[in-house]
PDB file of N, CA, C and O in Angstrom:
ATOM      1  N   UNK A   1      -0.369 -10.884 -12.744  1.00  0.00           N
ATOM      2  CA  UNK A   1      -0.413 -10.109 -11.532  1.00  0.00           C
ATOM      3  C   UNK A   1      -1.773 -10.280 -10.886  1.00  0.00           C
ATOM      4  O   UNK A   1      -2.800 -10.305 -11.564  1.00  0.00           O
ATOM      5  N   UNK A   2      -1.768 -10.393  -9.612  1.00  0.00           N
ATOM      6  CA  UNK A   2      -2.414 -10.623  -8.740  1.00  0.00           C
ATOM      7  C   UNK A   2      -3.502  -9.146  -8.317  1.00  0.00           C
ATOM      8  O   UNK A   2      -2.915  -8.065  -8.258  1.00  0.00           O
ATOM      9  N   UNK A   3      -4.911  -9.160  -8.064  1.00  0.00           N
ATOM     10  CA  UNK A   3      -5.738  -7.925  -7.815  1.00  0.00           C
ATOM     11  C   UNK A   3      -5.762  -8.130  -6.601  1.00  0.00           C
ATOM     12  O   UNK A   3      -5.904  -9.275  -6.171  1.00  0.00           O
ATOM     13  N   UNK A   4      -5.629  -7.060  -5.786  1.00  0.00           N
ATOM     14  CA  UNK A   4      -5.715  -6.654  -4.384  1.00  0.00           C
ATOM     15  C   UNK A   4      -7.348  -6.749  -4.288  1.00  0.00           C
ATOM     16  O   UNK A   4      -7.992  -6.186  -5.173  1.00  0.00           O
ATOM     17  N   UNK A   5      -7.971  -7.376  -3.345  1.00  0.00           N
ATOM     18  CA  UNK A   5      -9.416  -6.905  -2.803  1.00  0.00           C
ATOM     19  C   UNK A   5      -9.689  -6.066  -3.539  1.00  0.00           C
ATOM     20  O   UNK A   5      -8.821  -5.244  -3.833  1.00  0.00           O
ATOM     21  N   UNK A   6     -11.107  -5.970  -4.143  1.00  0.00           N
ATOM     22  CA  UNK A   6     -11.840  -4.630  -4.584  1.00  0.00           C
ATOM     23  C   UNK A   6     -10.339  -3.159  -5.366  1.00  0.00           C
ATOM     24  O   UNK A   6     -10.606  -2.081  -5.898  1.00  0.00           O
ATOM     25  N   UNK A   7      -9.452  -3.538  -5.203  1.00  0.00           N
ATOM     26  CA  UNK A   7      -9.000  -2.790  -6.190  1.00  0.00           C
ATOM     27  C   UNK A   7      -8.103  -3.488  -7.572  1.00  0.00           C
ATOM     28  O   UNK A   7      -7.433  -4.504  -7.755  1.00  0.00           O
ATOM     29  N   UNK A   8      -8.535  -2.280  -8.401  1.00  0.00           N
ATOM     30  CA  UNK A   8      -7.611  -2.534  -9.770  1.00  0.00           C
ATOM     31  C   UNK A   8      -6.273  -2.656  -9.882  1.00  0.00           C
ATOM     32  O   UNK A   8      -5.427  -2.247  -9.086  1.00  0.00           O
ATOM     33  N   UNK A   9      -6.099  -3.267 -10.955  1.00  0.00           N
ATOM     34  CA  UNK A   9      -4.417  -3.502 -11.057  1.00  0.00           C
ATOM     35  C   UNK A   9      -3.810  -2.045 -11.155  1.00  0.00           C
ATOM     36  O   UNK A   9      -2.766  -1.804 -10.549  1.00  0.00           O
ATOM     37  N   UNK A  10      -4.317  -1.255 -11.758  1.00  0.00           N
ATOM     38  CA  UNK A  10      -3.858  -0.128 -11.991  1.00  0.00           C
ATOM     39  C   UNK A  10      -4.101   1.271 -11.328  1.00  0.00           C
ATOM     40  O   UNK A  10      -3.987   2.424 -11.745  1.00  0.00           O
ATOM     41  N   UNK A  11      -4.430   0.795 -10.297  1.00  0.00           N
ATOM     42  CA  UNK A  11      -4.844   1.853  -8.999  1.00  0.00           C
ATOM     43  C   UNK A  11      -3.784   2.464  -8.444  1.00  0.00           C
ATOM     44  O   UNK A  11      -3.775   3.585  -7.937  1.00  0.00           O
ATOM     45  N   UNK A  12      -2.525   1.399  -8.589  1.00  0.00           N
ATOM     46  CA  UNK A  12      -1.450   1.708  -7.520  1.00  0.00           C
ATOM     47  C   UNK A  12      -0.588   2.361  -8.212  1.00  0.00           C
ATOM     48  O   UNK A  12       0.448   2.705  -7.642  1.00  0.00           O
ATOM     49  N   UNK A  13      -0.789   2.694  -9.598  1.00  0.00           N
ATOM     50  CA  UNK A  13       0.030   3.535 -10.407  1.00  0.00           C
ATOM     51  C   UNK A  13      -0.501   4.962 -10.478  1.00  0.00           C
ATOM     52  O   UNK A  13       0.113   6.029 -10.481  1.00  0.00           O
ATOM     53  N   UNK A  14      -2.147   4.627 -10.548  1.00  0.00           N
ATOM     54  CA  UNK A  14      -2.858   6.263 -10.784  1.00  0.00           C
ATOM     55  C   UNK A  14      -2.312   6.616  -9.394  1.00  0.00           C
ATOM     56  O   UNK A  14      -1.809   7.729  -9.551  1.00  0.00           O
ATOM     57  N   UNK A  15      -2.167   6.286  -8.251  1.00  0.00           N
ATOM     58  CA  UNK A  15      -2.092   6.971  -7.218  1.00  0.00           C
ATOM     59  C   UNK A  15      -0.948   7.304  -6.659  1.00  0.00           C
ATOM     60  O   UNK A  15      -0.812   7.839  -5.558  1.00  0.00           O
ATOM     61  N   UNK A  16       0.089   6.920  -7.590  1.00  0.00           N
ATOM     62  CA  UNK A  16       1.328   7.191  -7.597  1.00  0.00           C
ATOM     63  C   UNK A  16       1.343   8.757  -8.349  1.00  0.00           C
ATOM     64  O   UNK A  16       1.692   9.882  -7.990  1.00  0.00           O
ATOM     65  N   UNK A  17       0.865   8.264  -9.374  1.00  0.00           N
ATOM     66  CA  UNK A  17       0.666   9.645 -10.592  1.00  0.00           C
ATOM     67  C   UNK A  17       0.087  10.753 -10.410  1.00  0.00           C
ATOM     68  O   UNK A  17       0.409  11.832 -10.909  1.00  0.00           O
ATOM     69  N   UNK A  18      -0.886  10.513  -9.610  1.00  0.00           N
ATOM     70  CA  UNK A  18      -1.733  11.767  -8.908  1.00  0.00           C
ATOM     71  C   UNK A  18      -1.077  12.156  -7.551  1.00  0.00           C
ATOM     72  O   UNK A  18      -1.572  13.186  -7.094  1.00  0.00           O
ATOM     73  N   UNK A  19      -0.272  11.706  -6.923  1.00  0.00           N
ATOM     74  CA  UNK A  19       0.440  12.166  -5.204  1.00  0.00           C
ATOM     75  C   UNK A  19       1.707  13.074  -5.781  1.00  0.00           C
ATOM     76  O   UNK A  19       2.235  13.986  -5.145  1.00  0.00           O
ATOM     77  N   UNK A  20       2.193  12.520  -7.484  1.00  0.00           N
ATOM     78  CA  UNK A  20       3.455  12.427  -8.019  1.00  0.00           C
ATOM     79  C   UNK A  20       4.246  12.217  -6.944  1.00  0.00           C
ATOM     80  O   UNK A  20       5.039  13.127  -6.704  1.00  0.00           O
ATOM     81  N   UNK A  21       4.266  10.856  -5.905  1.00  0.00           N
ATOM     82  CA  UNK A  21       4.915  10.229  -4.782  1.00  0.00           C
ATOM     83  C   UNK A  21       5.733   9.128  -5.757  1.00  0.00           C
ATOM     84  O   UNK A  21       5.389   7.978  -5.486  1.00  0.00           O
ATOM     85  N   UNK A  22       6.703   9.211  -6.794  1.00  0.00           N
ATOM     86  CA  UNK A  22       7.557   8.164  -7.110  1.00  0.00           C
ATOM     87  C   UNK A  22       8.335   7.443  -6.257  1.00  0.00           C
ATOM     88  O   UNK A  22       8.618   6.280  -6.543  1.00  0.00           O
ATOM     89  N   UNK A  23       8.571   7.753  -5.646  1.00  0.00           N
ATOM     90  CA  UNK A  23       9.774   7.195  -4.317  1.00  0.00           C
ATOM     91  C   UNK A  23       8.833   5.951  -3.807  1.00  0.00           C
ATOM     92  O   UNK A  23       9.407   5.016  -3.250  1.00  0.00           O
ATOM     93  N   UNK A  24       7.490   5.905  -3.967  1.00  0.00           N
ATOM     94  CA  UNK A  24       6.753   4.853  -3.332  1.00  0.00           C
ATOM     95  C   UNK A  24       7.412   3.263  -4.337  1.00  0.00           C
ATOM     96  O   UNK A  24       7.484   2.113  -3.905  1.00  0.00           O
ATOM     97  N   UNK A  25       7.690   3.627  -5.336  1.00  0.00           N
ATOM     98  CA  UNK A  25       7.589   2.531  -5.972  1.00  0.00           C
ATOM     99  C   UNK A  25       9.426   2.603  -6.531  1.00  0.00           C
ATOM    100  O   UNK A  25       9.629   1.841  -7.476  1.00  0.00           O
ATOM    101  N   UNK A  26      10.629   3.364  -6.081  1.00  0.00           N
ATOM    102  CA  UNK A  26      11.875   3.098  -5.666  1.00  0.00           C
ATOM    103  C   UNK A  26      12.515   2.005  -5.062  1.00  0.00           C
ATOM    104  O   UNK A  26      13.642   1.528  -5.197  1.00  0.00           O
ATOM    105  N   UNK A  27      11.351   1.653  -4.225  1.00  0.00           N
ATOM    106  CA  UNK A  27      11.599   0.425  -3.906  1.00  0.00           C
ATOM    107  C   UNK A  27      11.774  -1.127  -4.057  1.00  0.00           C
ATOM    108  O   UNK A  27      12.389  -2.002  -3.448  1.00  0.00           O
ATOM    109  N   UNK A  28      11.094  -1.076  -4.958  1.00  0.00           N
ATOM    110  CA  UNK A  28      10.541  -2.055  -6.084  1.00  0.00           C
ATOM    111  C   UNK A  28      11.503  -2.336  -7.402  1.00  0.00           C
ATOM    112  O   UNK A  28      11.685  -3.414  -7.967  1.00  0.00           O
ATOM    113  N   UNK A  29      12.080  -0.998  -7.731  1.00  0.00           N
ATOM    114  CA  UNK A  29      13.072  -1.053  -8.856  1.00  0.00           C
ATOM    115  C   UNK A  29      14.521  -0.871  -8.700  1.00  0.00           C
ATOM    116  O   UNK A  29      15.411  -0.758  -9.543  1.00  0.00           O
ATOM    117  N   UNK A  30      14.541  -0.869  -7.273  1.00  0.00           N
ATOM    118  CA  UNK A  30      16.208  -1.043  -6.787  1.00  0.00           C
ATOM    119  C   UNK A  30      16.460  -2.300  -5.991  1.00  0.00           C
ATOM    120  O   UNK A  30      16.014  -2.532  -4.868  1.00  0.00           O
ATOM    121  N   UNK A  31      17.498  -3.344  -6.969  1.00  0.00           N
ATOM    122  CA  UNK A  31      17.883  -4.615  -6.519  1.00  0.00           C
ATOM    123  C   UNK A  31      18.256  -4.493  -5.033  1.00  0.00           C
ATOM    124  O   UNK A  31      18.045  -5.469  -4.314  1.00  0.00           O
ATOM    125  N   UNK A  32      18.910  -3.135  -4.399  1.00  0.00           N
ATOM    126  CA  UNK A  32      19.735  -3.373  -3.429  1.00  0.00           C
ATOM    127  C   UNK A  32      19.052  -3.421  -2.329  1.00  0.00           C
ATOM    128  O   UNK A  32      19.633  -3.797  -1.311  1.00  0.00           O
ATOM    129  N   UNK A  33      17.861  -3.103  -2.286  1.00  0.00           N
ATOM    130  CA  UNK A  33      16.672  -3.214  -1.571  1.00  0.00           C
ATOM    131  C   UNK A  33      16.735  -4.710  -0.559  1.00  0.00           C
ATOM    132  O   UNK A  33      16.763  -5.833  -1.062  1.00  0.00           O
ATOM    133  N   UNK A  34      16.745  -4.502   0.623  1.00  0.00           N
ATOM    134  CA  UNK A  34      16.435  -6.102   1.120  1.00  0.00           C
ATOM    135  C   UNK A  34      14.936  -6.438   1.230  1.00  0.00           C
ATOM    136  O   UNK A  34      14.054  -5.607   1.016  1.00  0.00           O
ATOM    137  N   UNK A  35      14.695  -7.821   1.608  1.00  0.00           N
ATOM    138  CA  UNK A  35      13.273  -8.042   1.727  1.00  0.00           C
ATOM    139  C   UNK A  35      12.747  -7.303   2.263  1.00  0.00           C
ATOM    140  O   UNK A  35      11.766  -6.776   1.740  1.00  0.00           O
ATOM    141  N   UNK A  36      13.299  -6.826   3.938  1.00  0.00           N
ATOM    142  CA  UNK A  36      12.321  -6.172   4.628  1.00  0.00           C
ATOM    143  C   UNK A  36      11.711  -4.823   4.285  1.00  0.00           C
ATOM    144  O   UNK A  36      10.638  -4.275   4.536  1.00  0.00           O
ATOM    145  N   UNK A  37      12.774  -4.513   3.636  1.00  0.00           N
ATOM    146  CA  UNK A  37      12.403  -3.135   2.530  1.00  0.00           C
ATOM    147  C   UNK A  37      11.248  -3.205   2.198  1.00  0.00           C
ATOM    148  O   UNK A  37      10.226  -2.777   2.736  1.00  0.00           O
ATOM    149  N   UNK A  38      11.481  -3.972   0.932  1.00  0.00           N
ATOM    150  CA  UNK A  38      10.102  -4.294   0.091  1.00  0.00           C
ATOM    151  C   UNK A  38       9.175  -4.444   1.010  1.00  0.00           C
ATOM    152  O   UNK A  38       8.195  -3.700   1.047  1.00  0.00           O
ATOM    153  N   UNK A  39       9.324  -5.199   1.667  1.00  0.00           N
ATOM    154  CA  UNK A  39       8.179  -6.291   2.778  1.00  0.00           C
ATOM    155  C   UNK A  39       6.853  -4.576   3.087  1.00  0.00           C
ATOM    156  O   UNK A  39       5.710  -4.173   2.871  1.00  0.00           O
ATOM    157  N   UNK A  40       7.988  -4.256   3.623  1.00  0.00           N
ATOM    158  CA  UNK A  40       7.795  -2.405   4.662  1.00  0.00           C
ATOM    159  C   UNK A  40       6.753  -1.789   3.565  1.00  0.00           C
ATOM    160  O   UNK A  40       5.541  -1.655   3.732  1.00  0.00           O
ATOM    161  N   UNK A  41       7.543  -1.430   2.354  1.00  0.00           N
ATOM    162  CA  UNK A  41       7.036  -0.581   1.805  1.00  0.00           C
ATOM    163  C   UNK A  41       5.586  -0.900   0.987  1.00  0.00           C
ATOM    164  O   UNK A  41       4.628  -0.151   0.798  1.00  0.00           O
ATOM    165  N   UNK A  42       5.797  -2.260   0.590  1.00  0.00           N
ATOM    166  CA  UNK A  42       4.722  -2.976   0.414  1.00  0.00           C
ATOM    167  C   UNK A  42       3.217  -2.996   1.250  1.00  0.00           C
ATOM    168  O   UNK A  42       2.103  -3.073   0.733  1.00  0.00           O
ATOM    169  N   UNK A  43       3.566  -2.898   2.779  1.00  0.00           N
ATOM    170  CA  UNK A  43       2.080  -2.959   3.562  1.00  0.00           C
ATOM    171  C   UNK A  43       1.918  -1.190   3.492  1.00  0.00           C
ATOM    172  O   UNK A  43       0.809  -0.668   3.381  1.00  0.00           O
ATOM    173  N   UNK A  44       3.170  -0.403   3.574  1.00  0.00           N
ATOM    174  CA  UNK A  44       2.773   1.151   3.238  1.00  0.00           C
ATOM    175  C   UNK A  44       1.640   1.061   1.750  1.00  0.00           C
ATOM    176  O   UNK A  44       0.468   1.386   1.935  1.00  0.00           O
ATOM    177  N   UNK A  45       1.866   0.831   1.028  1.00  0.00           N
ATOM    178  CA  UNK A  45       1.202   1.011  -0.386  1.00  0.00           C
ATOM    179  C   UNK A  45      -0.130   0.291  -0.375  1.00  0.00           C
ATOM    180  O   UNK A  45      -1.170   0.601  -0.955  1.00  0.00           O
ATOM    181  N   UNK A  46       0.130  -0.730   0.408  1.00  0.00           N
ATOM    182  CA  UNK A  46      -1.637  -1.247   0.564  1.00  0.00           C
ATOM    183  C   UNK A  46      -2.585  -0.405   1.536  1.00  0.00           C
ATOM    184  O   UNK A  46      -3.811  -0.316   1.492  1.00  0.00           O
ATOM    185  N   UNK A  47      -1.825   0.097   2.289  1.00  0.00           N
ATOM    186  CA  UNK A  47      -2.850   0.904   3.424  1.00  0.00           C
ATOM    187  C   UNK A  47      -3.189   1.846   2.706  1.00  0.00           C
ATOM    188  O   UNK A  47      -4.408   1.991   2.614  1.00  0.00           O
ATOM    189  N   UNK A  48      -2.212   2.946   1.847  1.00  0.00           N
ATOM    190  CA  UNK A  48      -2.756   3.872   0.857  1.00  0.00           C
ATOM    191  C   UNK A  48      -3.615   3.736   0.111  1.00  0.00           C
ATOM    192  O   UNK A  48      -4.504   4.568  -0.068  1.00  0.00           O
ATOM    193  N   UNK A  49      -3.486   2.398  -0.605  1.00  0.00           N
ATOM    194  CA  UNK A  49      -4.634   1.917  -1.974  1.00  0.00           C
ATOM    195  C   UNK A  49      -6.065   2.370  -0.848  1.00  0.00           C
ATOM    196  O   UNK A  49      -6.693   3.401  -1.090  1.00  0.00           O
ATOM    197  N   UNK A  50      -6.380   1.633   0.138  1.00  0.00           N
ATOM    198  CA  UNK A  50      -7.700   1.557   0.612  1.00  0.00           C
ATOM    199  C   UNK A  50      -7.602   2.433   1.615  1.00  0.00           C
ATOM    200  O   UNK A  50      -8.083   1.981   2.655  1.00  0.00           O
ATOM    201  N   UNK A  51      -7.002   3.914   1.738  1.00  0.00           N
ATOM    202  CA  UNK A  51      -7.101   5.273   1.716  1.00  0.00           C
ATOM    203  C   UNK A  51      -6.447   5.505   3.287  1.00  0.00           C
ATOM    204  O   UNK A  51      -6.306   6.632   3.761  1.00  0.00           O
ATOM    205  N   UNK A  52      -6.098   4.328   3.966  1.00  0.00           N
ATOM    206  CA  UNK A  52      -5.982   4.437   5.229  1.00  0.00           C
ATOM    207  C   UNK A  52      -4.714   4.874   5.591  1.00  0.00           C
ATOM    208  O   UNK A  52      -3.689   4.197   5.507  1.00  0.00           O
ATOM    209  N   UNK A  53      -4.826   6.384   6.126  1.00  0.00           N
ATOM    210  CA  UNK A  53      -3.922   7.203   7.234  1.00  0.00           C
ATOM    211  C   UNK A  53      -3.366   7.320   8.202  1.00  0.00           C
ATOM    212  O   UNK A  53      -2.373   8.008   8.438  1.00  0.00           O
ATOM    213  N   UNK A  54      -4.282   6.282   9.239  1.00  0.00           N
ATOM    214  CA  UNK A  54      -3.553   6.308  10.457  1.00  0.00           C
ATOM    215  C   UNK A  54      -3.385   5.108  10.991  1.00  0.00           C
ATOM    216  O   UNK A  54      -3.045   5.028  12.171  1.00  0.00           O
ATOM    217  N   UNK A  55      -3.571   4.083  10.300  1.00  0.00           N
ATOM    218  CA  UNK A  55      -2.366   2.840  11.065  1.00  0.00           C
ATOM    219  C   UNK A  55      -0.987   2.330  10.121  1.00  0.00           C
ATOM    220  O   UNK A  55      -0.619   2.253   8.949  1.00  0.00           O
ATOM    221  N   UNK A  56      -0.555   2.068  11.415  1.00  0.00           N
ATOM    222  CA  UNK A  56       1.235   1.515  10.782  1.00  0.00           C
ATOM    223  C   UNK A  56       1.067   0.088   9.912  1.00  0.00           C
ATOM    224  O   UNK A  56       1.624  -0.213   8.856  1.00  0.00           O
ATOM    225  N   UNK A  57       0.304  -0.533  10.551  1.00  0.00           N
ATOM    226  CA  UNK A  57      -0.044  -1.735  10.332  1.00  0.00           C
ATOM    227  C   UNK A  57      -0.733  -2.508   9.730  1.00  0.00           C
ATOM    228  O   UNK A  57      -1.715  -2.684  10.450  1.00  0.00           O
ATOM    229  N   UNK A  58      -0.854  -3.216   8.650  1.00  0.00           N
ATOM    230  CA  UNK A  58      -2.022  -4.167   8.184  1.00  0.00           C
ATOM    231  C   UNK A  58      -2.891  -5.199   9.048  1.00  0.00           C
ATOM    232  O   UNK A  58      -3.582  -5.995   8.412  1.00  0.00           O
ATOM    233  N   UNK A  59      -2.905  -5.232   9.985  1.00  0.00           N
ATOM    234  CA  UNK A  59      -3.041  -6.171  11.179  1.00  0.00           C
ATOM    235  C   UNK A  59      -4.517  -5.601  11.762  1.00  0.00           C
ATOM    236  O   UNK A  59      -5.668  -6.026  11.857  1.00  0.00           O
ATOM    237  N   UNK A  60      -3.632  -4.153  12.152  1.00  0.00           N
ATOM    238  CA  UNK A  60      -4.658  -2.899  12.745  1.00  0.00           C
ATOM    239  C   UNK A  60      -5.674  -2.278  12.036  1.00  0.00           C
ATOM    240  O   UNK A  60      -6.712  -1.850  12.538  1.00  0.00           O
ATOM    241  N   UNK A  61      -5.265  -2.216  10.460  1.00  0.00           N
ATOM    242  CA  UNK A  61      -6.365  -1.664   9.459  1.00  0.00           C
ATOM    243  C   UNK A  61      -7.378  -2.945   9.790  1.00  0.00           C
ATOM    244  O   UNK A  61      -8.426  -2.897  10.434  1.00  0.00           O
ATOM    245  N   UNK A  62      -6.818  -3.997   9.220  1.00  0.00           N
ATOM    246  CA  UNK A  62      -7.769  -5.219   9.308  1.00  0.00           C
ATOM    247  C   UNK A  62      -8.778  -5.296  10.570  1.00  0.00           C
ATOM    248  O   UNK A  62      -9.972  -5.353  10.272  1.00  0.00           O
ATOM    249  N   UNK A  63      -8.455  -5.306  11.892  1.00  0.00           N
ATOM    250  CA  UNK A  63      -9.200  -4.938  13.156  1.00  0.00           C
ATOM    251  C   UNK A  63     -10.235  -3.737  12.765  1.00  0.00           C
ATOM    252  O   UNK A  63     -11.389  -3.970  12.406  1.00  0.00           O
ATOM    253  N   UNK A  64      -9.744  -2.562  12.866  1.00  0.00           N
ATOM    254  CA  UNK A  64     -10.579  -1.634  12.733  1.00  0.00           C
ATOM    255  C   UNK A  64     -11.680  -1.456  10.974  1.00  0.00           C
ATOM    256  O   UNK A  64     -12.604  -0.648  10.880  1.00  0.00           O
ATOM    257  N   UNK A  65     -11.308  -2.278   9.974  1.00  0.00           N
ATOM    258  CA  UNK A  65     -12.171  -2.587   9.190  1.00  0.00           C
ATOM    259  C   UNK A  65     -13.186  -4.003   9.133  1.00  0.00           C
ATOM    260  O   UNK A  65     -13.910  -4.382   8.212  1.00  0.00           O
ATOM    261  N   UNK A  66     -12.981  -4.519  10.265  1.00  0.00           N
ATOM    262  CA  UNK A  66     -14.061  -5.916  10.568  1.00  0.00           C
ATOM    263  C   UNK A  66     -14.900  -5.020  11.531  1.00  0.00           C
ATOM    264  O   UNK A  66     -16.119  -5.188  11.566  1.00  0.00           O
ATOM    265  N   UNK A  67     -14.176  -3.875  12.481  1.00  0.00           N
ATOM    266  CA  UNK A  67     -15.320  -3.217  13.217  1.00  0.00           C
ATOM    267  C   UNK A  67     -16.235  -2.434  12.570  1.00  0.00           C
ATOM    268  O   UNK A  67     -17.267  -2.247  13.215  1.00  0.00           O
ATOM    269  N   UNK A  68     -16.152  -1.741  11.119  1.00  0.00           N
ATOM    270  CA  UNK A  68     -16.490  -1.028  10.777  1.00  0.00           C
ATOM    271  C   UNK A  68     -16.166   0.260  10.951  1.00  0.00           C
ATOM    272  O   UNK A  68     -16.850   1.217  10.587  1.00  0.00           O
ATOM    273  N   UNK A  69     -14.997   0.307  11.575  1.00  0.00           N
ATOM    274  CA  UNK A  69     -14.617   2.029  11.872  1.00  0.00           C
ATOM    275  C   UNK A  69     -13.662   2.562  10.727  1.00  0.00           C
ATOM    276  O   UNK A  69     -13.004   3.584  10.923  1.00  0.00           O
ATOM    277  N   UNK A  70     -13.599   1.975   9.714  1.00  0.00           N
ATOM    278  CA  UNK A  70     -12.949   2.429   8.378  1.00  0.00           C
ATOM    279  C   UNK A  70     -13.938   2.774   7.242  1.00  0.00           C
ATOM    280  O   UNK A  70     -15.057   2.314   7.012  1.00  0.00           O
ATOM    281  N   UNK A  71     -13.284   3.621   6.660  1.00  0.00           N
ATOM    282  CA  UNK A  71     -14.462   4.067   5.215  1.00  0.00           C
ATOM    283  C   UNK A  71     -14.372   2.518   4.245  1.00  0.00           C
ATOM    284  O   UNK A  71     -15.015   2.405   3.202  1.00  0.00           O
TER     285      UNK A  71
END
């Protein structure tokens, strides 16, 4: 398994465990799931890892973290 930027492999579980948000990772363990599912829920869970609230988008986090307007 692959490490996200600056975070641990096991980040995305503590922060599952601490929200007790299981449904984040429902997605992941149900075949019936289509790609875009995954695809979706997948850029949701990365914006969480690196704490970010208010964009939809990985595109937009990325913009506003080259400006510096992200923690």
């Amino acid at each position: 398994m692959s490490v996200i930027y600056r975070q641990g492999k096991r980040k995305v579980f503590n922060m599952v465990h601490k929200q007790n948000d299981y449904s984040l990772m429902d997605t992941f363990s149900n075949a019936e799931r289509s790609k875009k599912n995954v695809k979706d829920e997948g850029k949701q869970i990365i914006l969480k890892l690196y704490g970010d609230t208010s964009s939809k988008y990985l595109n937009e986090y990325r913009f506003f973290a080259y400006k510096g307007e992200v923690l």
